[in-house]
N, C-alpha and C positions, 0 to 999 in steps of 0.2 A: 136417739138412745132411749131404750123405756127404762122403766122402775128399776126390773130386776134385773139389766147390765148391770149394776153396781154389786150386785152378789159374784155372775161370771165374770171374770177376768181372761181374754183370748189370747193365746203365746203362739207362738210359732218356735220352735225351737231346733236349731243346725248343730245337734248332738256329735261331735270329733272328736280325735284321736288329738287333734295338737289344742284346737280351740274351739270352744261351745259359745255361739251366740243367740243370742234370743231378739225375737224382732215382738214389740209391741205396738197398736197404732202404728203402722207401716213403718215402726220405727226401728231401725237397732237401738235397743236399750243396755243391752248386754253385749260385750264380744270380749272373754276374758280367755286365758289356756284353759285349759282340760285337768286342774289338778286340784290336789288336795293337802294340806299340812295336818295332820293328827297326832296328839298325843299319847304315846306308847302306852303309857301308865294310866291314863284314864280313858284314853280312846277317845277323848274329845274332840273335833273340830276346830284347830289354834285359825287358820287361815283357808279361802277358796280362792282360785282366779291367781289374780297377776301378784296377789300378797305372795303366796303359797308357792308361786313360779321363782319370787325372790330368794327364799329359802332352798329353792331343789338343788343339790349338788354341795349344799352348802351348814348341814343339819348336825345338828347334836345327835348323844345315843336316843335324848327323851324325843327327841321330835323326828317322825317320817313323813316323807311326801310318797302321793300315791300316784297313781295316774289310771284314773278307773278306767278309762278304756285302752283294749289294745287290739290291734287292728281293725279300727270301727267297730268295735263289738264291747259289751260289759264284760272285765275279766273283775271288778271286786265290785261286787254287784252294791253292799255297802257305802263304798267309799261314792260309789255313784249317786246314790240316793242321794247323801251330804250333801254333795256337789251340787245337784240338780236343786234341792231346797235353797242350798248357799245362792246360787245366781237368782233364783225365783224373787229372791228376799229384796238383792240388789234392783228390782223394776222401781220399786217404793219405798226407800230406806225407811219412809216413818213410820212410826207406830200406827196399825190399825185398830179399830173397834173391831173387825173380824177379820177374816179369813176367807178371802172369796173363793167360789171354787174355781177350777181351771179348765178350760175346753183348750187341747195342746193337738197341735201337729208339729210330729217329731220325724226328722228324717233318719235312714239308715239304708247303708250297706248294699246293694240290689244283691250280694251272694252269700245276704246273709241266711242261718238256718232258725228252724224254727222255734228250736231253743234259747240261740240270742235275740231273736224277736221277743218272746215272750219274756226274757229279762230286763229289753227296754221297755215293756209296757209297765211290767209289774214296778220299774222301778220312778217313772215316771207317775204311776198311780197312789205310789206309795208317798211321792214327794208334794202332792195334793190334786192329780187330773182326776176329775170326773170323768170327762170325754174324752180319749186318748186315741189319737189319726198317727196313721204312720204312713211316710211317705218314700219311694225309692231313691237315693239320692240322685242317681244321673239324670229322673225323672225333673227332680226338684231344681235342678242344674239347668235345665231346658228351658222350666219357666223363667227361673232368675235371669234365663239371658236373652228372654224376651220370641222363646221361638210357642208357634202355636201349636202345641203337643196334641190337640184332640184332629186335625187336618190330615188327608190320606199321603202324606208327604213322609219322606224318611232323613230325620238327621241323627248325625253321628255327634255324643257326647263324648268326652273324654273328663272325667273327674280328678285328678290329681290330689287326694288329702294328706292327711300326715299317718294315716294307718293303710288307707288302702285305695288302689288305683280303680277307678268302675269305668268299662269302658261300654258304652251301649247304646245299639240301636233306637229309635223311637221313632215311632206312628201310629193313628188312630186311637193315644191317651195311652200307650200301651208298651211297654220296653220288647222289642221283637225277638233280639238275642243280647246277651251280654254276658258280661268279661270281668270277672273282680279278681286283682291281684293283689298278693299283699306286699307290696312292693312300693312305698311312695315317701313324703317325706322322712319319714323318720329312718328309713333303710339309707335313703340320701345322707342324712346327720349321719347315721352310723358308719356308714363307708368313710365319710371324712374323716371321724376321731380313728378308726384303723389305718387309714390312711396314714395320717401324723404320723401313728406311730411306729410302723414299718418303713414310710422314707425318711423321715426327720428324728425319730427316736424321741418322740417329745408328745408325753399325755395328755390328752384335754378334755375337758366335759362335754356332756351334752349339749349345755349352754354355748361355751363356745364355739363348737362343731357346727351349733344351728345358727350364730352371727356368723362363721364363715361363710356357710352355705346364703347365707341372703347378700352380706357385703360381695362374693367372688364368685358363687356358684354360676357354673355355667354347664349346657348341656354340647359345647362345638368347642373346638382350639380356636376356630374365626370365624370370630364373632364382632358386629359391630358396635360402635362406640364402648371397649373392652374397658372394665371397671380397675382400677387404681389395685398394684398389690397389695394385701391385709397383714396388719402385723398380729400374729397369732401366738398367745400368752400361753403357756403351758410347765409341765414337770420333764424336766431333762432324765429319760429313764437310763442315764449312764450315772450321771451325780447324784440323781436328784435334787439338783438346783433349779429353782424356775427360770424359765429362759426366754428368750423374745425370736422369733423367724417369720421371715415373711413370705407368703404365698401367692403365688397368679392364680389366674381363674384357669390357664391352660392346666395346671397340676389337680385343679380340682372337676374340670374337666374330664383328668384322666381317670380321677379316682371315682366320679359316676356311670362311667362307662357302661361298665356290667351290668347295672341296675336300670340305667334308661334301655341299653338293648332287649333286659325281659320286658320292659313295657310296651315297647317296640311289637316285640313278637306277641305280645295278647294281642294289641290294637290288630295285626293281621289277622290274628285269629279269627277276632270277631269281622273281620272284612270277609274271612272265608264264609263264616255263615251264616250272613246277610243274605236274603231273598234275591234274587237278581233285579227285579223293580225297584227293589229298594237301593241298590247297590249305583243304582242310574240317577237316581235321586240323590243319594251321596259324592256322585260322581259331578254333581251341578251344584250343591248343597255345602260342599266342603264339609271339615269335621271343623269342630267345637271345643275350644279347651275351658275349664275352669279349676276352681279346686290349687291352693296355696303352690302347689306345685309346677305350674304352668307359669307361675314368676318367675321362671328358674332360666336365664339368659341362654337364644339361640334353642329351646327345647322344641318352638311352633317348628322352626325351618328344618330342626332336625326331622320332626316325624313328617312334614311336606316332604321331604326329601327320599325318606325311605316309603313312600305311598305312591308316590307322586300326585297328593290331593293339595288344595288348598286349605291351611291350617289356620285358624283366626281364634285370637284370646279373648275371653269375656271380658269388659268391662267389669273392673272392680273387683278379678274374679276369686277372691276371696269370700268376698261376701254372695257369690251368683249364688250359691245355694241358699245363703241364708232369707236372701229377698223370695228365691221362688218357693219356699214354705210358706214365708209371710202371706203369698197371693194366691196358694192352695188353701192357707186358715181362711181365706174371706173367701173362698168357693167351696167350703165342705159339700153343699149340695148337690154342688154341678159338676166337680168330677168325680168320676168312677171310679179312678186309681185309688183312691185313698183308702188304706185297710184299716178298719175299726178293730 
């Protein structure tokens, strides 16, 4: 470590739609939601992260929660900046003598455009990077899960976040074709709270929606070792008295249907136009899941099923992304991919 490491400070940072972590020293130091608390009347900053998550669904008129990103993309370009500074702040809670500056690899989106590019840079710049790397996520997914991206081999990523599904080829450091839908956790929560409320008549939050989906969700009717029915707390939209019902995972099952078959259909898509070399490669290689989504009970066997490939989950794989930015910041040099 020379002198003037102590000025730079190096982040890696897995920028999401449900949750932003930040890896320092190969470390996660950060892995908080994606949100914001502000107040109305002076526009200040009340809370970031898992404070701010406590509040959502649950806020006065003075106080709103934001959620800067919406489907992997900056939609309050603002509230993002906060946010980014907010988590920045939480590496070192103490007081410094300065302000070091940042050399950041920031992952994003592979279909994103190049206006929301230039929103995460500028907002990222704006939150202290000097050096500002951006990385493709299903690229960053590859590394995380330990495959050798620069090799003339082809594997199949599948990304699953909370804003939006990437599903993409890669070989020679390189994404060959790819597939982003916006179709992933959050459209999952969503289908659930309509759900409720069309079979059970019984309102629920987002909050809730998202402990169903993790306590019950499931992407098969049979499925092994089947998780315990959830009693699910909501507003009786006949009384409006709050009421208690309990749900399977087959119900909730039935309610992601719709949304795993679009995913279904992009992942063929992009099988359609894979190179044929490559396709033999994937044919020995199996596809790759990561991304919060791919927790989601019975989803590997469903999509083996409808390919007929072999489907295997990342370790950890919440975090695959966040690790394989960590191991792109300590290669800026050596890989190509990375866009300044």
């Amino acid at each position: 470590m020379g002198f003037f490491d102590i000025f730079t400070q190096e982040i890696a940072i897995d920028l999401g739609t449900a949750n932003t972590l930040i890896i320092h020293n190969d470390k996660v130091v950060v892995d908080e939601p994606s949100i914001v608390a502000m107040d109305r009347t002076t526009g200040k900053v009340i809370a970031v992260g898992k404070q701010a998550m406590q509040m959502h669904g649950k806020t006065h008129e003075n106080i709103k929660t934001i959620r800067p990103l919406k489907d992997g993309v900056i939609a309050d370009f603002d509230a993002a900046e906060h946010m980014i500074r907010g988590m920045i702040k939480m590496i070192n809670p103490g007081k410094r003598l300065f302000t070091p500056s940042l050399k950041m690899v920031i992952c994003i989106p592979s279909g994103i455009t190049e206006v929301e590019k230039r929103a995460v840079r500028d907002s990222a710049e704006h939150a202290g990077g000097k050096e500002v790397y951006l990385i493709h996520e299903p690229m960053a997914a590859a590394i995380g899960i330990g495959i050798d991206v620069e090799e003339p081999m082809g594997n199949m990523i599948i990304d699953i976040g909370g804003g939006t599904s990437e599903i993409a080829v890669i070989a020679l450091g390189g994404i060959v074709c790819d597939k982003s839908i916006r179709i992933a956790g959050d459209e999952f929560t969503a289908n659930i709270e309509e759900y409720m409320r069309r079979q059970h008549n019984i309102l629920i939050g987002e909050r809730s929606a998202e402990r169903v989906k993790i306590e019950v969700g499931a992407a098969l009717t049979e499925i092994d070792n089947p998780p315990l029915d959830y009693a699910v707390h909501g507003r009786d939209l006949m009384t409006g008295i709050p009421k208690e019902i309990l749900v399977s995972y087959i119900e909730i099952a039935h309610a992601l249907d719709k949304s795993i078959s679009k995913i279904e259909e992009a992942i063929l898509n992009a099988l359609e136009m894979t190179p044929p070399e490559l396709s033999a490669d994937i044919y020995r290689t199996g596809i790759y899941l990561a991304g919060g989504g791919s927790l989601l009970r019975g989803l590997d066997k469903r999509i083996s099923l409808k390919t007929k490939l072999p489907v295997y989950v990342a370790e950890d794989p919440l975090r695959a992304v966040a690790r394989g930015t960590g191991i792109a910041l300590k290669n800026v040099g050596k890989f190509q991919f990375l866009m300044r």
